[in-house]
C-alpha positions as CSV (number, residue, x, y, z in Angstrom):
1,X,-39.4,-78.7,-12.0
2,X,-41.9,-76.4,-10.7
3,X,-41.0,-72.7,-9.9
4,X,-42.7,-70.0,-8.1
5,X,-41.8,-66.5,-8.7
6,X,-43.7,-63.5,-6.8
7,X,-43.9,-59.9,-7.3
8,X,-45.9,-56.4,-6.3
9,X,-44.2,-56.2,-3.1
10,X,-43.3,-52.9,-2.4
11,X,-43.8,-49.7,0.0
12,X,-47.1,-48.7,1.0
13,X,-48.8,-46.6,3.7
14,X,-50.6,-47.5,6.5
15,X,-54.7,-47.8,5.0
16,X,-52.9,-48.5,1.7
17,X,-53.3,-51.5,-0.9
18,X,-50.5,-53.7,-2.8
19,X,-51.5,-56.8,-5.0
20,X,-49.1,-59.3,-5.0
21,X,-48.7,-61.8,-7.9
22,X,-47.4,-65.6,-8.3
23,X,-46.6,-67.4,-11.6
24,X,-45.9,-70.9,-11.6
25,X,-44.2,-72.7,-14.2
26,X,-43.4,-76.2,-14.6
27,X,-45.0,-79.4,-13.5
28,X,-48.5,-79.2,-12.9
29,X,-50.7,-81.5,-10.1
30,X,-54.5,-82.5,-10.1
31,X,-55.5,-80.5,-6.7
32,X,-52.8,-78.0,-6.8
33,X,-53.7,-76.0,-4.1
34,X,-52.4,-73.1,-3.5
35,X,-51.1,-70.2,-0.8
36,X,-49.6,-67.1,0.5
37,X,-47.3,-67.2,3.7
38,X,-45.6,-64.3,4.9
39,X,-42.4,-63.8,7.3
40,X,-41.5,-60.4,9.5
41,X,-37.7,-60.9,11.0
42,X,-37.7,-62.8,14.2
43,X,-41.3,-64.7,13.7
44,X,-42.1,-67.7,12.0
45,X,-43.1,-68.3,8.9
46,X,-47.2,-67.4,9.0
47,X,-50.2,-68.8,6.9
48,X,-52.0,-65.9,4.9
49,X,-54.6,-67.6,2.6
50,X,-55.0,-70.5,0.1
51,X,-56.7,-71.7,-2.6
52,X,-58.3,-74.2,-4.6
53,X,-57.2,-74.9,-8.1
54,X,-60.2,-74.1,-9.2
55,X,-60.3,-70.6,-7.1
56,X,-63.9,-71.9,-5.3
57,X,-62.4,-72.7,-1.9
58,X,-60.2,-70.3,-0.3
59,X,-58.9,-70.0,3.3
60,X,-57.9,-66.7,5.3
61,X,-55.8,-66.1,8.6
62,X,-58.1,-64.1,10.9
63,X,-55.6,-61.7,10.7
64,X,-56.1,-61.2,7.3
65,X,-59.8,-61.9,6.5
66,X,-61.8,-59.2,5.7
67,X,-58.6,-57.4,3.9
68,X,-56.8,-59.7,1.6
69,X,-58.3,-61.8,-0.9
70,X,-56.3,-64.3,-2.8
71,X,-57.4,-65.4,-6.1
72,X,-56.5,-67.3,-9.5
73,X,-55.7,-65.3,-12.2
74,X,-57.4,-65.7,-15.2
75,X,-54.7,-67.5,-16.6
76,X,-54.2,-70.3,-14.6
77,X,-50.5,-69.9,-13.7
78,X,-50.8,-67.4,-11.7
79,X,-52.3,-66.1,-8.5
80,X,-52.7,-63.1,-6.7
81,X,-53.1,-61.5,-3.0
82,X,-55.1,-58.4,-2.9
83,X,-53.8,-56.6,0.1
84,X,-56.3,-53.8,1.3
85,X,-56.5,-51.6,4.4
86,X,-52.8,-52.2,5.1
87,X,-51.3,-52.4,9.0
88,X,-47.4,-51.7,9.7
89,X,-47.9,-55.5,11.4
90,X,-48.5,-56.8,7.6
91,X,-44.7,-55.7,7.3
92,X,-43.4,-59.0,6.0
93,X,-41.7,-60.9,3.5
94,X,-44.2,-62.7,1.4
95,X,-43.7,-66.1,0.0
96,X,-46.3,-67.8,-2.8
97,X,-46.1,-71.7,-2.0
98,X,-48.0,-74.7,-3.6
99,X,-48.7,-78.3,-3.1
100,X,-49.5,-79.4,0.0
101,X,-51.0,-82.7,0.3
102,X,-54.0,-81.0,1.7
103,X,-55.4,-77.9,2.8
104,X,-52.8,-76.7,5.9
105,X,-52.2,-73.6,7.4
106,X,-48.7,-75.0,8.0
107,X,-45.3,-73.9,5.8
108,X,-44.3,-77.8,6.4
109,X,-47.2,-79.2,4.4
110,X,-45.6,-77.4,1.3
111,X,-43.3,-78.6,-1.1
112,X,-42.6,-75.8,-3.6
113,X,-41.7,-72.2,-2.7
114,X,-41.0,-68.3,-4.6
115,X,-37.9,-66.5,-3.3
116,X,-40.5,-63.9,-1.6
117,X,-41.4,-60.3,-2.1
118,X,-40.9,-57.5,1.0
119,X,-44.0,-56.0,1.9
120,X,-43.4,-52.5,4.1
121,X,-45.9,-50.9,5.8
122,X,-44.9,-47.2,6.9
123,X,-46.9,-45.6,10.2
């Protein structure tokens, strides 16, 4: 069975950085794509980014781009979120997911989740 388990999350100012981390274990797949949703209490579950297996396609949320940049580790079970320039609205619960069918944007499309990481940003 595959398992997800993230971790950096933490308490950071406003302007500050935090770089989460994924490691997968288990069954591997031949596109395995890869991505970071996050969750603030009363909103849906939001796309962040995602990315290829290989690490050369990668998708951002626009409210996101320009600040966080996912990423494959070098080994390849793992993956990371560089959070820079941090906004109290990036205050969330972040969850490393894999194996959509496709590239989505949507939680549905993904079958394998971590048990998320808070993410505080103070003002």
């Amino acid at each position: 069975q595959v398992q997800l388990v993230e971790s950096g999350g933490g308490l950071v100012q406003a302007g500050g950085s935090l770089r989460l981390s994924c490691i997968v274990s288990g069954r591997t797949f031949s596109t395995y794509i890869m991505g970071w949703f996050r969750q603030a209490p009363g909103k849906e579950r939001e796309f962040v980014a995602s990315i290829s297996w290989s690490g050369g396609i990668t998708y951002y949320a626009d409210s996101v781009k320009g600040r966080f940049t996912i990423s494959r580790g070098n080994a390849k079970n793992t993956m990371d979120l560089q959070m820079n320039s941090l906004k109290p609205e990036d205050t969330a619960v972040y969850y490393c997911a894999a194996d959509p069918p496709y590239y989505s944007s949507s939680a549905y499309e993904y079958n394998y989740w971590g048990q998320g990481t808070q993410v505080t940003v103070s003002s």
